[in-house]
C-alpha positions as CSV (number, residue, x, y, z in Angstrom):
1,X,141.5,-34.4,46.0
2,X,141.4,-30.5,44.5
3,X,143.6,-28.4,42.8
4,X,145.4,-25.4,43.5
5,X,145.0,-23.1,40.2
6,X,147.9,-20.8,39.8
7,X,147.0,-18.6,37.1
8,X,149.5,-15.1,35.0
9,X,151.5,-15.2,38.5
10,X,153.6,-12.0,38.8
11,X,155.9,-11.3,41.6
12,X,158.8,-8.9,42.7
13,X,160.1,-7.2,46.1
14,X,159.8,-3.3,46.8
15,X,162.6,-1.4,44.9
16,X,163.6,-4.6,42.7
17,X,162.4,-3.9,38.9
18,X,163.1,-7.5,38.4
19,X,160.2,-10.0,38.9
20,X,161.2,-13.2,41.0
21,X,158.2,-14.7,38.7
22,X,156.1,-13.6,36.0
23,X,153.0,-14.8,34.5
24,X,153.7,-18.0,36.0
25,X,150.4,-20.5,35.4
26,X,150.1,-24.2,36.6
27,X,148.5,-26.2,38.6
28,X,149.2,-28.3,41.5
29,X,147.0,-31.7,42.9
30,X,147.1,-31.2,46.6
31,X,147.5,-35.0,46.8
32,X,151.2,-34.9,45.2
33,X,154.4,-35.2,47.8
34,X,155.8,-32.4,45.7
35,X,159.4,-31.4,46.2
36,X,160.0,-28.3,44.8
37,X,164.1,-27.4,43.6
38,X,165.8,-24.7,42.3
39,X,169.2,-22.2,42.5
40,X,169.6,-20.1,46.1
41,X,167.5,-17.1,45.9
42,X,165.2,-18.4,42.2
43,X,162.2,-18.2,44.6
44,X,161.1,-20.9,46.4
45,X,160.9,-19.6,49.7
46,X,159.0,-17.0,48.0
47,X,156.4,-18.9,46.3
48,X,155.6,-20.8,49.6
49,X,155.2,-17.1,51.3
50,X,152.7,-16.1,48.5
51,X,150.8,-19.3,48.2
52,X,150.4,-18.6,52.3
53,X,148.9,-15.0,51.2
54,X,151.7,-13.2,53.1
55,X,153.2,-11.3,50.1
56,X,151.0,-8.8,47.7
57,X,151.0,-10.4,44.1
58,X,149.5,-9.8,40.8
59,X,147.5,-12.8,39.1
60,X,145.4,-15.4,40.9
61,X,145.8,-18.4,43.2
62,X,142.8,-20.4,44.3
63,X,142.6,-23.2,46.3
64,X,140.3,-25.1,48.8
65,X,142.8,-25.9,51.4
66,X,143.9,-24.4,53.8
67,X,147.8,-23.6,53.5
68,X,149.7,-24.2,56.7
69,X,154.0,-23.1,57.0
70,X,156.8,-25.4,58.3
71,X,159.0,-24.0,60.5
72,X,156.7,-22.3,62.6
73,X,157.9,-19.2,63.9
74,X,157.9,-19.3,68.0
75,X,159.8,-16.3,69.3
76,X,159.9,-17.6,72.7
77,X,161.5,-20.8,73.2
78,X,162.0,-21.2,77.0
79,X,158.0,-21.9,77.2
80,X,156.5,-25.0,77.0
81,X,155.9,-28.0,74.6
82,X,152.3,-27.2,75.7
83,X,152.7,-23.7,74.9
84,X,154.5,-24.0,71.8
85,X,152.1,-26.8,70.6
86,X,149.2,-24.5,71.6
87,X,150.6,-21.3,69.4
88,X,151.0,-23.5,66.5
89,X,147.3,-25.3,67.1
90,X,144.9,-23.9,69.9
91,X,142.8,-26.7,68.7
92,X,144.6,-29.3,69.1
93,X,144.3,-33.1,70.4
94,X,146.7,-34.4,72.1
95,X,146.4,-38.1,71.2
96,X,146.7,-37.2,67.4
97,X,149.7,-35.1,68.4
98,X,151.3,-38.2,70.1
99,X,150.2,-40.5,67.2
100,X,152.4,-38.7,64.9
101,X,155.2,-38.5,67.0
102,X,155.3,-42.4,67.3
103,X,155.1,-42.3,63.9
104,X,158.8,-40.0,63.9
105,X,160.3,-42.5,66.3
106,X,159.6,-40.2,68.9
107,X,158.3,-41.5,72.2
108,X,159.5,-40.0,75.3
109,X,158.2,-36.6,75.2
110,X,157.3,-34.6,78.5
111,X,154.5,-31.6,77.2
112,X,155.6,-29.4,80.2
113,X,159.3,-29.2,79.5
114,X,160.7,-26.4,77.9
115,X,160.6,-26.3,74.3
116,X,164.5,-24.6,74.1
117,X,165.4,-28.5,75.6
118,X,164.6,-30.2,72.6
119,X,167.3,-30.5,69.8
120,X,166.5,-28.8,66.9
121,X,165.6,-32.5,65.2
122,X,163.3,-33.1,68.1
123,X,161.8,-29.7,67.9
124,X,161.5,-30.2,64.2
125,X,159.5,-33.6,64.5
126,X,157.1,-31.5,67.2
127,X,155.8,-29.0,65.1
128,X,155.7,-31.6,62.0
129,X,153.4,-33.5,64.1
130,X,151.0,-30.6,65.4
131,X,150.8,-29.7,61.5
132,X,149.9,-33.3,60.0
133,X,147.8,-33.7,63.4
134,X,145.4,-30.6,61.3
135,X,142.6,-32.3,58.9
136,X,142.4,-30.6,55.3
137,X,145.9,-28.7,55.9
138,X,147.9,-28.7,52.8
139,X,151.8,-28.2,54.3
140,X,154.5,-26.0,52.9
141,X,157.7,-27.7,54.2
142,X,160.7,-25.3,54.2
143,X,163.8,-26.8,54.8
144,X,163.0,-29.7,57.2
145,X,166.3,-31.6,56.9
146,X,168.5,-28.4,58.3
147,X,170.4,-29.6,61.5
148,X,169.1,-33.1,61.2
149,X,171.0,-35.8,61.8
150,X,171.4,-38.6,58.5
151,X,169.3,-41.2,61.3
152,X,166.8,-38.4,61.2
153,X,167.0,-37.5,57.9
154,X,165.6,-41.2,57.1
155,X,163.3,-41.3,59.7
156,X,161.7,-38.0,58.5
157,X,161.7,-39.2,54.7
158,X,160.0,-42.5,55.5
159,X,157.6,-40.2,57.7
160,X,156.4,-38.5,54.7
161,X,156.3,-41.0,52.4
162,X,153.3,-42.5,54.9
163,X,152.0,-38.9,53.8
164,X,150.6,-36.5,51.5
165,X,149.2,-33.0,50.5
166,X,152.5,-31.2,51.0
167,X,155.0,-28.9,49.0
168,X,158.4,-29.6,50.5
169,X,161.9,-27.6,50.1
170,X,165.0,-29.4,50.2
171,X,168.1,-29.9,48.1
172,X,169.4,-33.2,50.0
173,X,169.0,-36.0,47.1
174,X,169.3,-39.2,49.1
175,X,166.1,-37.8,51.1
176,X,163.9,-36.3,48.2
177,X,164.2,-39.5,46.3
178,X,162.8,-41.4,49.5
179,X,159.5,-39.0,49.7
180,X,158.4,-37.4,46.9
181,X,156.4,-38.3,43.9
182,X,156.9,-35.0,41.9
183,X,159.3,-32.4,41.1
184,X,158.4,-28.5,40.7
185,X,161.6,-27.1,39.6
186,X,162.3,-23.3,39.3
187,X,164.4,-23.0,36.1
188,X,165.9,-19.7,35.1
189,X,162.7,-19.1,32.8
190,X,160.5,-21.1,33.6
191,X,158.8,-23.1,36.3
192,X,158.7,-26.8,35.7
193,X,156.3,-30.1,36.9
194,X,157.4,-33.4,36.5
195,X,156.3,-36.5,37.9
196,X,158.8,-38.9,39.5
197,X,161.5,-38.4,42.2
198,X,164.4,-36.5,41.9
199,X,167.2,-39.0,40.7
200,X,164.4,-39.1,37.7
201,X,163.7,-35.4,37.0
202,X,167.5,-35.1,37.0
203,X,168.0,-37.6,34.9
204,X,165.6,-35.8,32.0
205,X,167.1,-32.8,32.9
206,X,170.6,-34.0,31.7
207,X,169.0,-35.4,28.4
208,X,167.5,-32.6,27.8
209,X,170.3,-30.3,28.6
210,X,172.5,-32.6,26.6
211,X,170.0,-32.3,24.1
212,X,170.4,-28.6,23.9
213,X,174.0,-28.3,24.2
214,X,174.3,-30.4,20.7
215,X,172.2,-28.2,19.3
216,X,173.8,-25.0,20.4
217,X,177.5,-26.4,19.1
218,X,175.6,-26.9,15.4
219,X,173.7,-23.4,16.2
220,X,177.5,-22.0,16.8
221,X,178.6,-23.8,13.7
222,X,176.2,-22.3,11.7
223,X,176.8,-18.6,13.1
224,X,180.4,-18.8,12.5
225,X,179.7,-20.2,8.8
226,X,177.1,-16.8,8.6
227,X,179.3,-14.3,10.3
228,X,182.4,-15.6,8.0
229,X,179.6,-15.4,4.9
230,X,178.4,-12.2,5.5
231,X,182.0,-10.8,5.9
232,X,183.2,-12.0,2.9
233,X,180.1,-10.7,0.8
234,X,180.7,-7.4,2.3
235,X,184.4,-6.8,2.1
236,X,184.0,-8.1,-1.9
237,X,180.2,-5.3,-2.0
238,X,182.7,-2.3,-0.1
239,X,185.5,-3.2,-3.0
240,X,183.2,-2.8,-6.0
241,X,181.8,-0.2,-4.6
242,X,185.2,1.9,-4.0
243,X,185.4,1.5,-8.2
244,X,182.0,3.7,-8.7
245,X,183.6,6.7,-6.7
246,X,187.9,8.7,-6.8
247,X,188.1,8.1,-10.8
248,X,186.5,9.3,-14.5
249,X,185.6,6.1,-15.6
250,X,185.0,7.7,-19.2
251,X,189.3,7.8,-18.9
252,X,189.9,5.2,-17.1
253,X,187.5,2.5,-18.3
254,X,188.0,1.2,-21.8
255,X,183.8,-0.1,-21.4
256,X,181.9,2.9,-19.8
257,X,178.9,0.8,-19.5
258,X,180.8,-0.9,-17.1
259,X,179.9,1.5,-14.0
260,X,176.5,0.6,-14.5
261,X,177.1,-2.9,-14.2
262,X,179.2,-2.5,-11.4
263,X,176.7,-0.1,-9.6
264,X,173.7,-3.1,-10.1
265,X,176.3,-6.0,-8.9
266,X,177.1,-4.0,-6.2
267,X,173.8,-3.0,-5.4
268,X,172.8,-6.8,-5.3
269,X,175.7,-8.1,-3.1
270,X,174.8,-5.0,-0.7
271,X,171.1,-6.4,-0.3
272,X,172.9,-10.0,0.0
273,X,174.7,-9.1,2.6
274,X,171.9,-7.4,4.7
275,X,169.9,-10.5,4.6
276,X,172.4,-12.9,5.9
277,X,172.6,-10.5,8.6
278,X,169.3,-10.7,9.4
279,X,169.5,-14.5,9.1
280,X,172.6,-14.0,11.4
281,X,170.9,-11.9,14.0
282,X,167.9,-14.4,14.1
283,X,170.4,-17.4,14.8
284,X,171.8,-15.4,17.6
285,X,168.4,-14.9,19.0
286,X,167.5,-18.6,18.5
287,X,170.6,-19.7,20.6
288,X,169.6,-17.4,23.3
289,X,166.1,-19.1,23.6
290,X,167.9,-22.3,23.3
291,X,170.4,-21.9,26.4
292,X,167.8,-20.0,28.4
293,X,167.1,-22.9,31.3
294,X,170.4,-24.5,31.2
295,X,172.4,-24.2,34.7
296,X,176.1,-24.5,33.7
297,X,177.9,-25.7,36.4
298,X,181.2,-23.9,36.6
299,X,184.6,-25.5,37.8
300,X,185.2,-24.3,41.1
301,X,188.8,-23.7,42.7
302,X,190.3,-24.1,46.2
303,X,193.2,-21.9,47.5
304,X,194.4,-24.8,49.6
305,X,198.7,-24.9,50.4
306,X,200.6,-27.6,51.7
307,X,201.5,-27.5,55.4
308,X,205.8,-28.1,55.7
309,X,204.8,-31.0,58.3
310,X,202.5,-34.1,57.3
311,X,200.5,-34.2,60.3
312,X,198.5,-31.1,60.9
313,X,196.4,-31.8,64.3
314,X,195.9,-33.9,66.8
315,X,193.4,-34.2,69.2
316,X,193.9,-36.5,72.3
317,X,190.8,-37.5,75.0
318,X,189.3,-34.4,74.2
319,X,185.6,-33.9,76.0
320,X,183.1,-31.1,75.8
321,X,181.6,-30.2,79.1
322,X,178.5,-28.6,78.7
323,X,176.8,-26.8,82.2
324,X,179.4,-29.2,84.2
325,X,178.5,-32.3,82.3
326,X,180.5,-34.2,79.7
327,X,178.5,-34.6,76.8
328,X,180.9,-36.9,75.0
329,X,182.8,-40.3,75.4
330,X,187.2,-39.7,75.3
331,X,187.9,-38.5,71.5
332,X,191.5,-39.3,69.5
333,X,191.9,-39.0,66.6
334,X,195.0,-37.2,64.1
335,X,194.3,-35.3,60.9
336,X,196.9,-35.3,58.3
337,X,197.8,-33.5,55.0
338,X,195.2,-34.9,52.3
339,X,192.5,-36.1,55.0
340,X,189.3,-35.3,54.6
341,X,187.5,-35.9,58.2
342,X,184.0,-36.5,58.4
343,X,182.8,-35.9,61.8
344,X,179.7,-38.1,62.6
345,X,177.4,-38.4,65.8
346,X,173.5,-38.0,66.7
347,X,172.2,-34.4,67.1
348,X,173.3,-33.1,70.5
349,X,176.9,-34.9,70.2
350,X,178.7,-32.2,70.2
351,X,180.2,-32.0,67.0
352,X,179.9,-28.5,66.4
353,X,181.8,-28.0,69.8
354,X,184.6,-30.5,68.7
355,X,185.4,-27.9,65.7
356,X,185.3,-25.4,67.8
357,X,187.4,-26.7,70.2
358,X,189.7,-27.2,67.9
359,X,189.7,-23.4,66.1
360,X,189.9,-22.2,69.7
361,X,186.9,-21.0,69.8
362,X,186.1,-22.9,73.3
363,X,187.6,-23.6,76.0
364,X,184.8,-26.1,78.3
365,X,186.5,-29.1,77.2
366,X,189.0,-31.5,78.7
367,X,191.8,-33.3,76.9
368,X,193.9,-31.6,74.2
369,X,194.3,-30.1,70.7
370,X,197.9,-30.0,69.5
371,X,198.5,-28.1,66.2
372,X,201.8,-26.3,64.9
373,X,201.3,-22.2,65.5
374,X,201.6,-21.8,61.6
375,X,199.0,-23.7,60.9
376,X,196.5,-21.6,58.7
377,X,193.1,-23.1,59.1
378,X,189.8,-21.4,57.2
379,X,186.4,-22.0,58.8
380,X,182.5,-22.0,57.9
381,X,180.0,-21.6,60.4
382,X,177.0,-23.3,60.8
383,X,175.2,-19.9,62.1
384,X,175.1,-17.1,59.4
385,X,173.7,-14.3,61.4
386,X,176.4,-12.4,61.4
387,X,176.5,-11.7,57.8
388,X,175.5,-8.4,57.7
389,X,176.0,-4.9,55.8
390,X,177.5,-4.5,52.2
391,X,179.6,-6.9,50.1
392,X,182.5,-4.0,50.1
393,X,182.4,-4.1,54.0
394,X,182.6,-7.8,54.6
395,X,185.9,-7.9,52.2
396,X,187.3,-5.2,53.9
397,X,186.7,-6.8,57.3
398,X,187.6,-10.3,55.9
399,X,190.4,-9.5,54.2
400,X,189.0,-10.9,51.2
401,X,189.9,-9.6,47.7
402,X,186.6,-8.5,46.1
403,X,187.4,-9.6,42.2
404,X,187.8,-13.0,43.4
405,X,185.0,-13.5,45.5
406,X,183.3,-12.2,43.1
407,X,184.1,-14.3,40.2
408,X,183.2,-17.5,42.7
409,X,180.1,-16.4,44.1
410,X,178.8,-16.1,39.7
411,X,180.2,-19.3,39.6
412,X,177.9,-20.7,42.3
413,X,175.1,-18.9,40.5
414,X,174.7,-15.6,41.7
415,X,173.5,-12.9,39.5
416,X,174.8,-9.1,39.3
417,X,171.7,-8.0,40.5
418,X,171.7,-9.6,43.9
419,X,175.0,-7.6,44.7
420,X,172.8,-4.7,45.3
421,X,171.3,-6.2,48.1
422,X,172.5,-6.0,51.7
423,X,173.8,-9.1,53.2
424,X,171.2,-9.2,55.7
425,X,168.8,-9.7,52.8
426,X,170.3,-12.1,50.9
427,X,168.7,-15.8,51.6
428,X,170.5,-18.4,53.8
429,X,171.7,-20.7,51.0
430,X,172.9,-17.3,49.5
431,X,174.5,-16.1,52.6
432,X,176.3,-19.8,53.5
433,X,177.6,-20.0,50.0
434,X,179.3,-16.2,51.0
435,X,180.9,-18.5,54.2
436,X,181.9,-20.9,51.6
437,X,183.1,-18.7,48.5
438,X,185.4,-16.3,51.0
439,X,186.9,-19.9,52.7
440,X,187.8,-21.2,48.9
441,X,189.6,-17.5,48.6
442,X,191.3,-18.0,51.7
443,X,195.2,-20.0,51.7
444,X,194.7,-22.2,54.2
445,X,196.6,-25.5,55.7
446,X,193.2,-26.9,56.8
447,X,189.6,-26.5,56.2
448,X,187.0,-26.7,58.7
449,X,183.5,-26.6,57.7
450,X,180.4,-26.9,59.6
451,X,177.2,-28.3,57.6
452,X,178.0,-26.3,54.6
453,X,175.5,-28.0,52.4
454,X,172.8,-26.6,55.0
455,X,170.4,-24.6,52.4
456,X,172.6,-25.0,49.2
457,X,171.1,-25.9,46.1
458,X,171.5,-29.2,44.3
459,X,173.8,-27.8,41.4
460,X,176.0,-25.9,43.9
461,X,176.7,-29.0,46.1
462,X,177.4,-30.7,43.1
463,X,179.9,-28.2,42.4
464,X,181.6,-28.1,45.6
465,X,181.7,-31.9,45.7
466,X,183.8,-32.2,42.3
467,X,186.3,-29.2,43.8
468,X,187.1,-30.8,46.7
469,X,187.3,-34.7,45.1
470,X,189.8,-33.3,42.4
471,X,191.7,-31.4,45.0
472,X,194.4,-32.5,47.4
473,X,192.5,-29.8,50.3
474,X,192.7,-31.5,53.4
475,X,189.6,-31.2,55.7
476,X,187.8,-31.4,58.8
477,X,183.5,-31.4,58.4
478,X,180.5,-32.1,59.7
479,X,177.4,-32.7,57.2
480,X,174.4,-34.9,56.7
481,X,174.0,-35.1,53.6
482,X,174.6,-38.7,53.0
483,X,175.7,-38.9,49.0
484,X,178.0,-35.9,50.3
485,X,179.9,-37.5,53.3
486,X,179.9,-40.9,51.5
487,X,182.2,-39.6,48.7
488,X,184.3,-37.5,50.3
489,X,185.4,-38.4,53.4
490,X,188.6,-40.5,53.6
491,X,188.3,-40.6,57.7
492,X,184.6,-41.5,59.6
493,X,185.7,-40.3,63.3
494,X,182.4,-41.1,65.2
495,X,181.4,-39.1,68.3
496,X,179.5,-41.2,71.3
């Protein structure tokens, strides 16, 4: 066992006056299965990348193990498992290597084929191998669950439960809960440690945030009482004071002491009212620090309209062919208003290809799609590549009106500043919720969304979730996230 010290940690990019984190100071045991949480673009990626030494900090971080970075970047797919295995590890061993892979339910692996053959799940549970294959190698695990399969999913969690000495980024629940043993969460303030899974750092989280919110509504209370204190103190202090000034008191008033008097009362109230301002101003402040690491979760709306007919598609014996094969058993199934379709199938089904088939995007398939023309149907891609250039360009290209997407993307926790930043930049939970904010703009018939959860952040999913369950949207998706598909879907169509 050691410790990694973290000590007055101070980060933030070239040009950005904001820091991502500042004076940040804790300490991590590297024996902990620590998942570490937090809003789309808060950091995480970035602490990982400055623990590995690749970004310039201010502060200190020492530690006596050697950090080691999941996904490994291999620029060249079409090369060998050898290969690949070999840029990740030149010293490897094979029988560890093979160990591990037992250990991920994964036996039938041929070192000379390609790499670019494997599935992403398959070349996921490769490199994890090669990286719990090193001895004193604390891993930094970003993202593992992305593209997996729910089979894999569990097979991976119950993988690293057998393990330790690893940092690991995810925002599925179901699988966090099943490997962790504490929480690093990266608040808006603050970074957090807690021991337990998720289910029970959230559940402290909502104490405490309940906690807070009571207090703020008596804070508020206590404001309004100040603000309607010091108002009336003042208007009564400017009233008396209007009588000093615009008259001869020695013709008007009968007592000519009585300016004095009024002079000194007014003085007094004056000097009372100042003082509950102050007391005002420090409340305000105090409610400030109160609020400052709660995540509101704003209600989220859909743009969905009803279709004039109550069946919107259906799809008959369709089969993807893929390089002259069939990759896929007959598929029928109808989708109709109100349905929300969950798509399910191992990685390398073809599900992907199914919703593509069915946008049109594809034609290497056999069987039909039949649709009415006036069906309006909104997708989200699993790829986000594309995003690219400024957020006025991609409205004007989408046809997406700005204010709107706007006010949705704050809602999913964005912050003005990141608007500054070119698309490209943005991270990929950031640029998927831009898929997913500019398809809740769009009137559509019919949904189609394509693992939409892949890099969003626990509170957004949990927002999407509650939009679509008190909607009457109908949809067609694919996701893995298990909590996710089991409460929404109304429809399981299974792929073979």
């Amino acid at each position: 066992m050691s410790i990694i010290n973290i000590k007055n940690l101070s980060f933030n990019y070239d040009g950005s006056h904001d820091n991502i984190f500042e004076n940040v100071s804790l300490q991590i045991d590297t024996n902990w299965k620590l998942g570490l949480v937090g809003r789309n673009g808060k950091g995480k990626t970035t602490l990982l990348k400055l623990l590995l030494g690749d970004l310039e900090y201010r502060g200190n971080i020492q530690s006596s193990v050697k950090f080691e970075y999941f996904p490994f970047s291999i620029n060249n797919k079409d090369i060998s498992v050898y290969e690949a295995i070999k840029i990740i590890d030149s010293n490897y061993e094979e029988w560890k290597i093979l160990k591990e892979l037992t250990l991920l339910d994964f036996y039938d692996i041929d070192f000379y084929r390609p790499f670019s053959t494997y599935s992403n799940g398959e070349q996921t549970k490769i490199m994890l191998a090669v990286l719990f294959s090193k001895d004193n190698s604390f891993l930094l695990i970003d993202e593992p669950t992305n593209h997996l399969d729910r089979k894999g999913r569990e097979v991976l969690a119950k993988y690293l439960s057998r393990k330790s000495s690893y940092i690991i980024v995810s925002h599925d629940k179901m699988f966090l809960d099943n490997c962790i043993d504490h929480v690093m969460s990266i608040n808006r303030e603050n970074i957090e440690l807690q021991s337990g899974n998720l289910s029970s750092y959230l559940e402290n989280k909502n104490y405490q945030d309940a906690y807070e919110f009571s207090e703020n509504e008596k804070l508020k209370s206590e404001i309004a009482r100040l603000e309607e204190s010091t108002k009336r103190t003042k208007d009564w202090a400017n009233k008396n004071e209007s009588t000093k000034i615009g008259f001869d008191p020695t013709k008007v008033e009968k007592n000519i002491g009585r300016r004095a008097y009024v002079g000194s009362k007014t003085k007094k109230m004056m000097k009372q009212s100042k003082v509950l301002e102050q007391r005002n101003n420090k409340a305000i402040a105090e409610k400030s620090l109160l609020l400052k690491n709660i995540d509101r979760e704003e209600t989220l709306k859909i743009q969905g309209v009803e279709f004039f007919k109550e069946n919107l598609i259906a799809v008959k014996d369709l089969i993807i062919i893929y390089n002259g094969h069939a990759i896929n058993q007959p598929l029928s199934f109808e989708v109709n208003q109100g349905d929300r379709v969950s798509l399910v199938g191992k990685n390398g089904s073809g599900k992907t290809s199914v919703l593509k088939a069915i946008l049109g995007l594809i034609t290497s398939y056999s069987g039909a799609v039949e649709y009415n023309k006036q069906l309006k149907m909104s997708y989200v891609s699993q790829d986000t590549s594309f995003v690219k250039g400024s957020l006025d360009e991609y409205c004007q290209e989408n046809e997406v009106d700005k204010t709107n997407l706007l006010n949705m993307l704050f809602k999913l926790g964005f912050e003005r500043i990141q608007f500054q930043k070119q698309l490209q930049d943005f991270s990929e939970g950031q640029k998927k919720k831009l898929l997913i904010a500019k398809s809740l703009c769009t009137n559509a018939h019919l949904y189609i969304w394509d693992e939409p959860l892949n890099y969003i952040d626990i509170i957004s999913r949990e927002q999407i979730k509650d939009m679509i369950l008190k909607s009457k949207v109908s949809m067609i998706f694919v996701e893995h996230d298990g909590n996710f598909c089991d409460e929404l879907s109304t429809k399981e169509i299974k792929i073979q």
